[in-house]
N, C-alpha and C positions, 0 to 999 in steps of 0.2 A: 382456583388460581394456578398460572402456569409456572413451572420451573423454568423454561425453554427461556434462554437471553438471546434477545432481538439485538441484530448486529448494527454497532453504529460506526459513525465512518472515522477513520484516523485522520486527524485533520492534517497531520504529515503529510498524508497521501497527496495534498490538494495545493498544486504550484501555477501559479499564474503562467497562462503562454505568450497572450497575446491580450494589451491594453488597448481597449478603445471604446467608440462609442458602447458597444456590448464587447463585456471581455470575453475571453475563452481561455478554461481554467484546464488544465490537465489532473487527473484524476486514477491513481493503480490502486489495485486492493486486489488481498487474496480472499475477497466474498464474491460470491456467486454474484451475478446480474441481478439474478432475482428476489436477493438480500438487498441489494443498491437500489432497486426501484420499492421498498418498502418505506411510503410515510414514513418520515421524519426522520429517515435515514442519514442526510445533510442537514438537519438542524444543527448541530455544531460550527456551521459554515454562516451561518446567518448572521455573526460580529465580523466576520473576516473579508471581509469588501466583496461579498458573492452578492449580485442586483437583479433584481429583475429582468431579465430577457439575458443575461449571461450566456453562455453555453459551458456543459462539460462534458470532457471527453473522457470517456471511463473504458480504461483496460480492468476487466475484471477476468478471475480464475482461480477458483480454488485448487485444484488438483495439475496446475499444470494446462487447465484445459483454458486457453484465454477466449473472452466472449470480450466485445465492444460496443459501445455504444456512444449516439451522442445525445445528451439531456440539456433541457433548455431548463431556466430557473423561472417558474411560471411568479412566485409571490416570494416575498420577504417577511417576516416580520420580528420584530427586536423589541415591542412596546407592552407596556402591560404586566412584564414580568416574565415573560415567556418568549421564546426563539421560534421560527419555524421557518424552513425553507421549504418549496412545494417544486417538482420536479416533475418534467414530462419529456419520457422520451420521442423525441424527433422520427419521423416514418417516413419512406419516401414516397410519394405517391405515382 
């Protein structure tokens, strides 16, 4: 078993930009990118009106170093007992 705490996100961070048919949430944190795209990262977000095909925009940087991104919300779920939100970042082709 690890000691290492897997970062989760501060629901602080996470302010509504833009309502509509798919919203777009804006999203800062001082975690890396590559803590933000870790499984169930945004589970905390999954009571707080984040929907399926949402988008968020994520300024991340730990040290000053800003990385961006933009992540779409593939699944929801709130039933069962259990939260999960599932995230996939956007690529341009």
């Amino acid at each position: 078993m690890s000691d290492m705490k897997v970062p989760t996100m501060d629901i602080y961070g996470l302010s509504l930009a833009i309502q509509a048919t798919w919203n777009v949430f804006l999203y800062k944190t001082s975690h890396s990118l590559e803590d933000v795209l870790v499984p169930g990262y945004f589970n905390q977000a999954a009571t707080n009106s984040v929907r399926r095909l949402d988008r968020i925009e994520v300024a991340a940087g730990p040290d000053g170093e800003p990385e961006f991104a933009t992540l779409v919300v593939c699944s929801v779920t709130t039933k069962g007992g259990g939260k999960s939100v599932e995230v996939s970042r956007l690529e341009r082709r």
